[in-house]
N, CA, C and O atoms as a Tinker XYZ file with bonds, in Angstrom:
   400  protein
     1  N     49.334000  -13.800000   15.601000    73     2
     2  CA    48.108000  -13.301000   16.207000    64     1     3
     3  C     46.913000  -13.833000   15.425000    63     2     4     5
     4  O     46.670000  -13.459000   14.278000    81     3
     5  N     46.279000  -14.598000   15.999000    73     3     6
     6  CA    44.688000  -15.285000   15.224000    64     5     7
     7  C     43.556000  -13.918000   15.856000    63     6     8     9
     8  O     43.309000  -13.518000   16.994000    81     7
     9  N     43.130000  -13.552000   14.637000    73     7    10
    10  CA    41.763000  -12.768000   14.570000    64     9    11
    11  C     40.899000  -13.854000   14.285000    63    10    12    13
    12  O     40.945000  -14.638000   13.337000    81    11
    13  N     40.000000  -13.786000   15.361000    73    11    14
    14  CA    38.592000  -14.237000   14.556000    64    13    15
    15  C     37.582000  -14.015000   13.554000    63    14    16    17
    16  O     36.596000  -13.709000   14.224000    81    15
    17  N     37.391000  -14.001000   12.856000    73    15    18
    18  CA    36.347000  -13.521000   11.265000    64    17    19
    19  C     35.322000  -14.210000   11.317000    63    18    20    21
    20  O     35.256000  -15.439000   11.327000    81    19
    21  N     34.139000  -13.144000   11.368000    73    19    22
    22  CA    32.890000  -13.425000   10.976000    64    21    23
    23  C     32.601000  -14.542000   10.009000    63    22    24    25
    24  O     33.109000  -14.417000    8.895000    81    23
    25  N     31.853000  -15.642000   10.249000    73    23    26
    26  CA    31.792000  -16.205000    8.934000    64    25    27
    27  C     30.101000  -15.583000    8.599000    63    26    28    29
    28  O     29.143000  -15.579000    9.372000    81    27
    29  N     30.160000  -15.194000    7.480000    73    27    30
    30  CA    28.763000  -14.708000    6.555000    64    29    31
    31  C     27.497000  -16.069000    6.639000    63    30    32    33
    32  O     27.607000  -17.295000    6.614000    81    31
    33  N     26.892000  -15.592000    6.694000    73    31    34
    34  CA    25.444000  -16.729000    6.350000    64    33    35
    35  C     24.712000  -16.333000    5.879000    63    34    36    37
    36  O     24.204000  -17.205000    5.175000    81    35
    37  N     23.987000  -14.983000    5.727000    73    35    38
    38  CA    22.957000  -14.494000    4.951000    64    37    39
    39  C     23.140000  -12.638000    5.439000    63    38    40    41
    40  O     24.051000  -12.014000    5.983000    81    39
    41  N     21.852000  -12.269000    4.943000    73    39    42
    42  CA    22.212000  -11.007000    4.119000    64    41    43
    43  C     20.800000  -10.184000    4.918000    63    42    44    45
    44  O     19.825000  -10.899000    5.149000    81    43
    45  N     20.726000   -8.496000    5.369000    73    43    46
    46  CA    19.508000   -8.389000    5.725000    64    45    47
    47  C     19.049000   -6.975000    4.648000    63    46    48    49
    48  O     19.650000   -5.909000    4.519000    81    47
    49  N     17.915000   -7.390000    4.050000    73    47    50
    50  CA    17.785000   -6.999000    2.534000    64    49    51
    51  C     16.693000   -5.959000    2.853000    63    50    52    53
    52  O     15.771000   -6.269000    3.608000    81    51
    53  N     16.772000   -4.746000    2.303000    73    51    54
    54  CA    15.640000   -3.826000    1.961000    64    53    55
    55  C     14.732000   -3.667000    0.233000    63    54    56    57
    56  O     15.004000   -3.580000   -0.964000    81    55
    57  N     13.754000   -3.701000    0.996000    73    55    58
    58  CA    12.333000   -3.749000   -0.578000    64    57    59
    59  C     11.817000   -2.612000   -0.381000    63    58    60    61
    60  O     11.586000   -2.380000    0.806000    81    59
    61  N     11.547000   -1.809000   -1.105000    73    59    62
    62  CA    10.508000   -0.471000   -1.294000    64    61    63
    63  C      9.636000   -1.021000   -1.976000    63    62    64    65
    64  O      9.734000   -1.591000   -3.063000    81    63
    65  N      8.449000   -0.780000   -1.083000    73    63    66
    66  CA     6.812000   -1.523000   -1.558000    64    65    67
    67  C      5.904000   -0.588000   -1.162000    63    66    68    69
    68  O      5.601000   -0.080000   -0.082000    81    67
    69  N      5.401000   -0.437000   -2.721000    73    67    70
    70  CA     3.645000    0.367000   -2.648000    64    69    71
    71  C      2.919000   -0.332000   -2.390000    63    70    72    73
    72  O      2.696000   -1.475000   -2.789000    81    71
    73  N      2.118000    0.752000   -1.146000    73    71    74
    74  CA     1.064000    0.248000   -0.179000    64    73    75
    75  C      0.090000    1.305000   -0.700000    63    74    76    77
    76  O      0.334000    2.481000   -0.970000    81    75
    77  N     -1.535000    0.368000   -0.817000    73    75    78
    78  CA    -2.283000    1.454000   -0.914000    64    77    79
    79  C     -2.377000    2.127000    0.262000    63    78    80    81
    80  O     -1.994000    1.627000    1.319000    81    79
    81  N     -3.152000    3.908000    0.128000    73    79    82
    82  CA    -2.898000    4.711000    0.754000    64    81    83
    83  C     -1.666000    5.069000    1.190000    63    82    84    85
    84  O     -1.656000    5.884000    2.113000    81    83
    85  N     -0.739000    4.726000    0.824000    73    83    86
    86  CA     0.685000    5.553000    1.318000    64    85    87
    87  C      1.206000    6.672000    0.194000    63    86    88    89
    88  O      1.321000    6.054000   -0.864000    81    87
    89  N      1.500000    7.809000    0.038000    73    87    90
    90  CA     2.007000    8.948000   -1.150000    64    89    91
    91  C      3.325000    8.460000   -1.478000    63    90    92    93
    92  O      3.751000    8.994000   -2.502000    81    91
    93  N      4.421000    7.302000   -0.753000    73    91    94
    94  CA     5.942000    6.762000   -1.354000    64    93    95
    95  C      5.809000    5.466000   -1.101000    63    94    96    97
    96  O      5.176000    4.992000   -0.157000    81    95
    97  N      6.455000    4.810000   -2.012000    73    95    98
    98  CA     6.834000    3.237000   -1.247000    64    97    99
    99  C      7.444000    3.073000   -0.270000    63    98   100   101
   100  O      8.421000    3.820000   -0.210000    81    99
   101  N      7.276000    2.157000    0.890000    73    99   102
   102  CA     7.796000    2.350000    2.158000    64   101   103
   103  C      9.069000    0.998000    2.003000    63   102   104   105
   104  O      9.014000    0.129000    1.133000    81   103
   105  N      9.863000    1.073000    2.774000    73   103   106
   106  CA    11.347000    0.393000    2.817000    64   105   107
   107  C     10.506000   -0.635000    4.098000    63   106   108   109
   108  O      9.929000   -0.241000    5.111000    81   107
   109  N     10.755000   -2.421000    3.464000    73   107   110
   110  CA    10.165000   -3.382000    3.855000    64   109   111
   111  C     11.784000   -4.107000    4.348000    63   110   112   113
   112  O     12.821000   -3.553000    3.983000    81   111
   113  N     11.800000   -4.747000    4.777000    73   111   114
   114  CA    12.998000   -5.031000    5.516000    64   113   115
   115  C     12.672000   -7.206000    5.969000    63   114   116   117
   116  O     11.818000   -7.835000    6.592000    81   115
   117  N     13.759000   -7.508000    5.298000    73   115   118
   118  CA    13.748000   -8.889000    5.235000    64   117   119
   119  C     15.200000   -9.324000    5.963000    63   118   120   121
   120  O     16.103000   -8.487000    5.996000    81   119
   121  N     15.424000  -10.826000    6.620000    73   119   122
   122  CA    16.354000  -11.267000    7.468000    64   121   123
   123  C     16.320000  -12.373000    5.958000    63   122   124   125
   124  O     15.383000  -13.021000    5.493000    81   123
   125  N     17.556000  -12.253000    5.557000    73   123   126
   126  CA    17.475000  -13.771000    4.552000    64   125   127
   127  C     19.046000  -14.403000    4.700000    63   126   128   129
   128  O     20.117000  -13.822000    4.521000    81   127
   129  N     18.730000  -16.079000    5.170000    73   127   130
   130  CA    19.625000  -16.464000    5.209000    64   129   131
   131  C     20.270000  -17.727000    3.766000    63   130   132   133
   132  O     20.158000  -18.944000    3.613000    81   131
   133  N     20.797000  -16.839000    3.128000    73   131   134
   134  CA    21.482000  -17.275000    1.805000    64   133   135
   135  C     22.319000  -16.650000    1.537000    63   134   136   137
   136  O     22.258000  -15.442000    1.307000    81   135
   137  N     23.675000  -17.618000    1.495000    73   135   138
   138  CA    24.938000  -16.369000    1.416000    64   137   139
   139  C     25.149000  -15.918000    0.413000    63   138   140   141
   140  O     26.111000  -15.156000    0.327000    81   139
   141  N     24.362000  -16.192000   -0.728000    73   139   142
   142  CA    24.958000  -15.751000   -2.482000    64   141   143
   143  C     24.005000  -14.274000   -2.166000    63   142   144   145
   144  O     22.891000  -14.554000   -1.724000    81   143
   145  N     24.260000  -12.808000   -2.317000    73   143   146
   146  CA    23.397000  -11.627000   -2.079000    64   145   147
   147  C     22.063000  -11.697000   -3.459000    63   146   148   149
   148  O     20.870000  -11.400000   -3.404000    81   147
   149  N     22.811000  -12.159000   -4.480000    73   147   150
   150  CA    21.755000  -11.854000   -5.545000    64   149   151
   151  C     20.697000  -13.109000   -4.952000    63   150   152   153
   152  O     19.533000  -12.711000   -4.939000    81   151
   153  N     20.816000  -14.149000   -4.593000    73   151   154
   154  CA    19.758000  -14.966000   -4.295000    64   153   155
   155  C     18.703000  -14.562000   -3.191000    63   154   156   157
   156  O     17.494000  -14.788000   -3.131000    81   155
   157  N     19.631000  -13.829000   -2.260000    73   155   158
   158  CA    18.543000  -13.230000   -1.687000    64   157   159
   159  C     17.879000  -12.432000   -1.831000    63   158   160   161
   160  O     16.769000  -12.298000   -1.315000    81   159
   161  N     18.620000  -11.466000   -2.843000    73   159   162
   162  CA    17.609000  -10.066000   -2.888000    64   161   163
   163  C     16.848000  -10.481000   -3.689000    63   162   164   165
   164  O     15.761000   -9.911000   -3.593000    81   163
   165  N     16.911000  -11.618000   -4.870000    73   163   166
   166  CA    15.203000  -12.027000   -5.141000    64   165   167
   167  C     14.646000  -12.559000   -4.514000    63   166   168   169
   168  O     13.441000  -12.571000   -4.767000    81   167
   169  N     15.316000  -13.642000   -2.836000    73   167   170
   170  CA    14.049000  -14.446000   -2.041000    64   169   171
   171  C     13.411000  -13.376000   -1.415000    63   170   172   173
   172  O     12.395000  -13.608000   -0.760000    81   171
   173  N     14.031000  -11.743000   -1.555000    73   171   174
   174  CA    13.239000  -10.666000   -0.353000    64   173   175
   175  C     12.276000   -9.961000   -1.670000    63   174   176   177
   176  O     11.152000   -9.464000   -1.740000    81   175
   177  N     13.108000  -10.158000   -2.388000    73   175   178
   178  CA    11.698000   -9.632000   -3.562000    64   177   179
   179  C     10.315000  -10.372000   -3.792000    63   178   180   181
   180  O      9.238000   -9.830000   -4.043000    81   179
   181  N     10.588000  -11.799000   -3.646000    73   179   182
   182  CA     9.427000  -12.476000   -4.262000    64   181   183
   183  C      8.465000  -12.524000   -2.943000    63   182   184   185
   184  O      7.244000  -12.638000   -3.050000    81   183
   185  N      9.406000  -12.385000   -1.186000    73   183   186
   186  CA     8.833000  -12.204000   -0.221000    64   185   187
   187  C      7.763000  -10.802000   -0.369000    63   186   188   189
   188  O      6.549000  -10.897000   -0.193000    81   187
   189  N      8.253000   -9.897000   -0.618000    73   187   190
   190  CA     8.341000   -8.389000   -0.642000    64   189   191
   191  C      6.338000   -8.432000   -1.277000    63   190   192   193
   192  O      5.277000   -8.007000   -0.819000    81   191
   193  N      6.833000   -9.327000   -2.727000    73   191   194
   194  CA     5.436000   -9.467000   -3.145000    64   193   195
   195  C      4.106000   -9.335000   -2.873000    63   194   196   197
   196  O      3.171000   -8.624000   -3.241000    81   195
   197  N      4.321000  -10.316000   -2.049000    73   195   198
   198  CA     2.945000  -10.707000   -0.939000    64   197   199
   199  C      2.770000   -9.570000    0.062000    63   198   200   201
   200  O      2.120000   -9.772000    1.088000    81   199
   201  N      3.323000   -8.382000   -0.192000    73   199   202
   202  CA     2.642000   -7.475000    0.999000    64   201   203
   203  C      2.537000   -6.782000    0.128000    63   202   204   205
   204  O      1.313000   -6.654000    0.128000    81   203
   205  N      3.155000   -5.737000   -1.289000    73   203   206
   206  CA     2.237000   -4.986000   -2.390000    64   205   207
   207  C      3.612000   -4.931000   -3.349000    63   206   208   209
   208  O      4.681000   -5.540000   -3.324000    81   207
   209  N      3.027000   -3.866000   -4.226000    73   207   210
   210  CA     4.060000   -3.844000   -5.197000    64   209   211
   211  C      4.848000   -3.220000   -4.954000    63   210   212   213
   212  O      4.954000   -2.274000   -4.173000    81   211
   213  N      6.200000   -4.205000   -6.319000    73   211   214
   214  CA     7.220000   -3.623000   -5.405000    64   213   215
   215  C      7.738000   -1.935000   -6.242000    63   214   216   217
   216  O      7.485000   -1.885000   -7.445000    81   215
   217  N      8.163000   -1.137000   -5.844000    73   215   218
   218  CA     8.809000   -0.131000   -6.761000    64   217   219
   219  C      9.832000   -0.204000   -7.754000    63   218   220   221
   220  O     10.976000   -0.617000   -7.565000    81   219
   221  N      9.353000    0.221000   -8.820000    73   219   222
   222  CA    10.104000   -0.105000  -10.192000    64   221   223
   223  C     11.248000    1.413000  -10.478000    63   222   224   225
   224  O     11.726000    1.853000  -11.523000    81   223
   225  N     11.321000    1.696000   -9.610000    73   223   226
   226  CA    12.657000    2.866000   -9.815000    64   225   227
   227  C     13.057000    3.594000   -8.490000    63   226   228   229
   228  O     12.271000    3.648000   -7.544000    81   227
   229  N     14.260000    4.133000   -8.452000    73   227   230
   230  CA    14.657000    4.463000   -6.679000    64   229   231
   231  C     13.774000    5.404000   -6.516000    63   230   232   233
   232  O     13.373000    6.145000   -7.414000    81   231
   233  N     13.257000    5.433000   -4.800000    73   231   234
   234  CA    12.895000    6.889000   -4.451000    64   233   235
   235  C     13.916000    7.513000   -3.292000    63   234   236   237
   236  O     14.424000    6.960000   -2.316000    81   235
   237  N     14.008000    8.744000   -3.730000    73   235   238
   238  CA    14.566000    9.610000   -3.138000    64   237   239
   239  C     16.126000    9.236000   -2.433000    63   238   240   241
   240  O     16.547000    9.403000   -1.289000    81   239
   241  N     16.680000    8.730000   -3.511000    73   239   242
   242  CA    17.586000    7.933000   -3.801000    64   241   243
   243  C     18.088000    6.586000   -3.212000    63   242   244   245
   244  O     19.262000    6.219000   -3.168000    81   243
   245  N     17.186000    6.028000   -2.844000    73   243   246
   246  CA    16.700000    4.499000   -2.161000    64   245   247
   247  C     16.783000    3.543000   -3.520000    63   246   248   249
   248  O     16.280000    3.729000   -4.628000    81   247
   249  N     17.359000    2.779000   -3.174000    73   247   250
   250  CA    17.079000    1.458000   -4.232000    64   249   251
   251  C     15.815000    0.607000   -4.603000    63   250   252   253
   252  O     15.982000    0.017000   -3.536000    81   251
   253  N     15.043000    0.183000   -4.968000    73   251   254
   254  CA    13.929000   -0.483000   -4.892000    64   253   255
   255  C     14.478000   -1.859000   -4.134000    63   254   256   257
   256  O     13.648000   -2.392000   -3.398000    81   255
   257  N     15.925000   -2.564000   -4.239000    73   255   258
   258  CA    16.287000   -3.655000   -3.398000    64   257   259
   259  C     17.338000   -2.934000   -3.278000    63   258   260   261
   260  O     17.687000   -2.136000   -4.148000    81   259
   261  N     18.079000   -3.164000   -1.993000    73   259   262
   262  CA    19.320000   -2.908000   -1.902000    64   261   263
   263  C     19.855000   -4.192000   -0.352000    63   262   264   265
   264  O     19.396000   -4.215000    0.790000    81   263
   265  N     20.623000   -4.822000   -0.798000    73   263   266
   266  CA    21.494000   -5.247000    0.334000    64   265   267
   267  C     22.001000   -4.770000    1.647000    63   266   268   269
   268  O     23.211000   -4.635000    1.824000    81   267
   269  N     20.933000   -4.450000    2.790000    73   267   270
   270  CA    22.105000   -3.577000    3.809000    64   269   271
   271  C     23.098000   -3.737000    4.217000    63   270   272   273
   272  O     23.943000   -2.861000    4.401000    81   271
   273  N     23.230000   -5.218000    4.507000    73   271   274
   274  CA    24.380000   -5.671000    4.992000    64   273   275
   275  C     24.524000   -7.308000    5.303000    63   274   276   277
   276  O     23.526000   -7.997000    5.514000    81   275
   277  N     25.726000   -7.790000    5.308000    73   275   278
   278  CA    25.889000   -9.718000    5.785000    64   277   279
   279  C     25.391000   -9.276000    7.518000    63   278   280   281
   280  O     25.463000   -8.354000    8.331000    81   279
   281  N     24.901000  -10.567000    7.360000    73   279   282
   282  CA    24.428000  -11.638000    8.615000    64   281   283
   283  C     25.504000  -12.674000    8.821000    63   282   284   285
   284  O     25.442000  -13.626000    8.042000    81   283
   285  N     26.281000  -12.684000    9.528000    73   283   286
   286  CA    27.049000  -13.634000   10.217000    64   285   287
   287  C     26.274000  -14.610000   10.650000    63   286   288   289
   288  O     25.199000  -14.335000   11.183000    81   287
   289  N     26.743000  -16.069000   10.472000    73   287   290
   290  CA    25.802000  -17.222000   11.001000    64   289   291
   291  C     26.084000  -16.863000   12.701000    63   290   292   293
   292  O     25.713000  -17.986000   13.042000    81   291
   293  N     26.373000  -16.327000   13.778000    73   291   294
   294  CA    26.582000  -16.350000   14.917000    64   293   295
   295  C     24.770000  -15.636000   15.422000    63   294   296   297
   296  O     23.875000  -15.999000   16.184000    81   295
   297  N     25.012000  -14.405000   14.404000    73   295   298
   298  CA    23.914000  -13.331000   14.305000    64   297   299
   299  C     22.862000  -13.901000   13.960000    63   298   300   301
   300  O     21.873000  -13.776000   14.683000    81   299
   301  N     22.792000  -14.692000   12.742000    73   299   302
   302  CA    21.401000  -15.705000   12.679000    64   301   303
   303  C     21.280000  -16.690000   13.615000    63   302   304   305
   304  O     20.124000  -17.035000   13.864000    81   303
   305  N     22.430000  -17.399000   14.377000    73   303   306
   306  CA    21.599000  -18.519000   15.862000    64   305   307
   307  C     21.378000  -17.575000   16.673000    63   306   308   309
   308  O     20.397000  -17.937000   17.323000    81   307
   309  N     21.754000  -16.442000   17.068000    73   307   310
   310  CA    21.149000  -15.947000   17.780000    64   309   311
   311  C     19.923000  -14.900000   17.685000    63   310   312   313
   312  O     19.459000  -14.238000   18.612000    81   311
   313  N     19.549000  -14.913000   16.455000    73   311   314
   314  CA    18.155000  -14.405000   16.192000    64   313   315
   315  C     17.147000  -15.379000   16.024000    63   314   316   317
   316  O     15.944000  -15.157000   16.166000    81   315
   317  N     17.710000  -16.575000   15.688000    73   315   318
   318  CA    16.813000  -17.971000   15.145000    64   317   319
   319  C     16.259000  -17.807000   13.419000    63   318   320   321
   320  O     15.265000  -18.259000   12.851000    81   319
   321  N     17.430000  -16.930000   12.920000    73   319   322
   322  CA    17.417000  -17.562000   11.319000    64   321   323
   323  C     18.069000  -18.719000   11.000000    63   322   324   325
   324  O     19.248000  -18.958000   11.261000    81   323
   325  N     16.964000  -19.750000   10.186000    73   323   326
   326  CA    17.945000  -20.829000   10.142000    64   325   327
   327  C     18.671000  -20.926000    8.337000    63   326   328   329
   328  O     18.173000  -20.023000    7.665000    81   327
   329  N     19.317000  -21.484000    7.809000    73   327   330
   330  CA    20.188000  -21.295000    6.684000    64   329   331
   331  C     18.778000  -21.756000    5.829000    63   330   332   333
   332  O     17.972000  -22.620000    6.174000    81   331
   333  N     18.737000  -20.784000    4.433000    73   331   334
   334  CA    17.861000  -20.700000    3.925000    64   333   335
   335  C     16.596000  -20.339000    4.435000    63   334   336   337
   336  O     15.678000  -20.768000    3.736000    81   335
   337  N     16.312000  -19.812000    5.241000    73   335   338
   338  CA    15.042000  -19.227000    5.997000    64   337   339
   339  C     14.975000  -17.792000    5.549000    63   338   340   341
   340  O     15.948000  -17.039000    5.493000    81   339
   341  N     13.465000  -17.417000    5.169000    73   339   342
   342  CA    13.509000  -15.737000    5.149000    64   341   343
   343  C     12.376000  -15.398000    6.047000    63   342   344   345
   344  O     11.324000  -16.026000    6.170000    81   343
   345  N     12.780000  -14.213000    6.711000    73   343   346
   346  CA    11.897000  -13.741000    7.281000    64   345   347
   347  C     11.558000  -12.285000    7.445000    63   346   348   349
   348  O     12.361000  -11.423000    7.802000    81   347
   349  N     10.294000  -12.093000    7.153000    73   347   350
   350  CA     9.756000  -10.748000    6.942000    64   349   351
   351  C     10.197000   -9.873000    8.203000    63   350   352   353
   352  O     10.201000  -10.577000    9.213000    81   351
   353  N     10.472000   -8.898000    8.386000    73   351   354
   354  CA    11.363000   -8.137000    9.841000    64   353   355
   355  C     10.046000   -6.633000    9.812000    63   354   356   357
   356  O      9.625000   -6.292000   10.917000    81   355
   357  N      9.585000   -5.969000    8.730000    73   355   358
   358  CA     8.302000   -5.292000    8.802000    64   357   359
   359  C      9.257000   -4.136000    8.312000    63   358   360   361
   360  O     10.292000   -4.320000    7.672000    81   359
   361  N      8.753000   -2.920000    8.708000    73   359   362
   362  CA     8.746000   -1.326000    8.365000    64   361   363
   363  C      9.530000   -0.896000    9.390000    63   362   364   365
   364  O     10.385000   -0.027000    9.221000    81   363
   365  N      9.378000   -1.278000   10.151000    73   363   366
   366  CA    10.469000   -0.157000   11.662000    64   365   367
   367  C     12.149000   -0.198000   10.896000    63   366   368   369
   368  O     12.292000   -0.864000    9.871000    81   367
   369  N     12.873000    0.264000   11.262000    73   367   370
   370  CA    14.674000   -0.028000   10.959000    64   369   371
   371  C     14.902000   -1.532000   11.863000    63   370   372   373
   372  O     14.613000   -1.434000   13.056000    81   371
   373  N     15.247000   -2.489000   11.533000    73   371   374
   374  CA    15.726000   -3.466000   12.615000    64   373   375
   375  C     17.191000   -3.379000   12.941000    63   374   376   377
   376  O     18.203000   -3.841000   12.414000    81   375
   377  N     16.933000   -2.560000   14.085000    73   375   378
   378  CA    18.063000   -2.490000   14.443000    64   377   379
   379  C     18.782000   -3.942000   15.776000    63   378   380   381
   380  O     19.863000   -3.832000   16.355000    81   379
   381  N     17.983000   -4.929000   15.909000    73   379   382
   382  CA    18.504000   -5.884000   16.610000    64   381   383
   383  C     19.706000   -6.545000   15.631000    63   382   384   385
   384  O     20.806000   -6.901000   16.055000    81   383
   385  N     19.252000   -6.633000   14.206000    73   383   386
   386  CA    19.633000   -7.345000   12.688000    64   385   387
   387  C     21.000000   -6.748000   12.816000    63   386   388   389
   388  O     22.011000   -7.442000   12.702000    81   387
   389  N     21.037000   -5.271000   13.088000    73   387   390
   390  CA    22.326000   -4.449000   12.186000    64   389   391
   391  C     23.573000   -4.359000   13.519000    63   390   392   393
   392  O     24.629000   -3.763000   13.306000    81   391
   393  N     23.278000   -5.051000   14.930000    73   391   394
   394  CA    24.122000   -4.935000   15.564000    64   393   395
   395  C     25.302000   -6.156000   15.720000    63   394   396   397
   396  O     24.972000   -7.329000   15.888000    81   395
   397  N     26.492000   -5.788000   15.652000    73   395   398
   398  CA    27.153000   -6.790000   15.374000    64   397   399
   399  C     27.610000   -8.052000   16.425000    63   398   400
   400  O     28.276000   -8.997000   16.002000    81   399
């Protein structure tokens, strides 16, 4: 019996970033296509940057980065991540990202 298996391509990464006027850091949400996880969770950190700082300890038991989950390369052609591409996804939950 042949199962088919996902092959991995990248990773869709959460940043907690202080925004002025906000009372918590809000969970910033990145599409990164690099299959090593630690490489991405710094390309979503250094992304993360450029919109404010990032949080230097968990809140409310949130990670300041945390990995949500692999991106299957099927899941990135059909979103139009291309290998090594990051892209900022915003504040909402992306839930187009997390469906398999």
């Amino acid at each position: 019996m042949n199962i088919a298996v996902p092959i991995q391509g990248g990773w869709l990464i959460g940043v907690l970033v202080e925004i002025a006027g906000e009372s918590k850091p809000l969970l910033h949400y990145f599409a990164v296509g690099h299959l090593d996880q630690g490489k991405a969770e710094w390309t979503a950190v250094d992304r993360a940057s450029e919109v404010g700082r990032i949080a230097s300890s968990p809140v409310a038991g949130q990670e300041p980065v945390e990995a949500i989950r692999p991106l299957t390369l099927n899941k990135m052609r059909m979103l139009g991540l291309a290998p090594g591409e990051t892209r900022a996804l915003g504040w909402k939950h992306p839930r187009r990202w997390l469906t398999a």
